[in-house]
Steps between C-alpha positions, in 0.01 A plus 500: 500500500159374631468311798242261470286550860332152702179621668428327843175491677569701832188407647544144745273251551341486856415230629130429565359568879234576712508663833226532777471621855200432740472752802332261765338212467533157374575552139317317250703216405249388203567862342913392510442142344317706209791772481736213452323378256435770300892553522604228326250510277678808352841260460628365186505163436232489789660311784323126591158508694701321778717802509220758522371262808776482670561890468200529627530252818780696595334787522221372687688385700771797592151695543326319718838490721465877506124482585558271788837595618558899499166671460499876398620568121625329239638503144517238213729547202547265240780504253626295202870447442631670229503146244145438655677188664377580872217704670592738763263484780558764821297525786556765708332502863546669850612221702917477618458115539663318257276229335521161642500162298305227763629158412246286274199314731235351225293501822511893575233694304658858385889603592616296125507868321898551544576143436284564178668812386790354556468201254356691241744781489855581476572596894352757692681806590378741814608850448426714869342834428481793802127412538547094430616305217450363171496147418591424106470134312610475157274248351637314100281574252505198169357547211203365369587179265317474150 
């Protein structure tokens, strides 16, 4: 009696990423904002230019935290979700202090980048590493309408 066989693809989907580690330095944050971009540009439906700006924000701002706060090296990764719902974004740095949200003051120039990261994202989670930490924000990604 024949059997009649189903074939299944074995291979999975990964999700889209990009990865990046600067020895010393201030890393250059304009190169990042263009990584995101090109990132999403790669996502189906393509998620709304707000999206892509706020992605971008975030990591600007995560970045320039690392820059300021814990100089020495420091890695980006950014990851989609598997649905392309969210992007991953991990930076990884070599300072133990945990980040610190100041409170809003429209009067302060600078110290708004946690508050920001924290609107535009979905929380902010600190994983401690033996040489310092890495801070992750999941940031929503909608797609484009029309």
């Amino acid at each position: 009696m024949d059997i009649p066989l189903g074939t299944h693809p074995t291979t999975r989907t990964r999700p889209l990423c990009y990865s990046r580690a600067w020895d010393t330095g201030v890393p250059p944050i304009a190169d990042a904002r263009d990584a995101v971009a090109a990132l999403l540009s790669r996502l189906r439906p393509a998620p709304a230019r707000r999206s892509v700006q706020d992605a971008q924000l975030v990591v600007s701002e995560l970045l320039t935290n690392a820059a300021r706060h814990a100089p020495g090296p420091c890695a980006l990764r950014l990851e989609l979700t598997p649905a392309g719902a969210a992007l991953r974004v991990s930076v990884t740095d070599t300072s133990t202090e945990p980040p610190r949200r100041r409170p809003p003051d429209p009067l302060r120039i600078g110290g708004h980048g946690l508050f920001l990261v924290a609107m535009l994202s979905r929380g902010l989670e600190v994983t401690w590493l033996p040489h310092g930490k890495r801070v992750t924000a999941t940031v929503p990604l909608t797609a484009e309408e029309g």
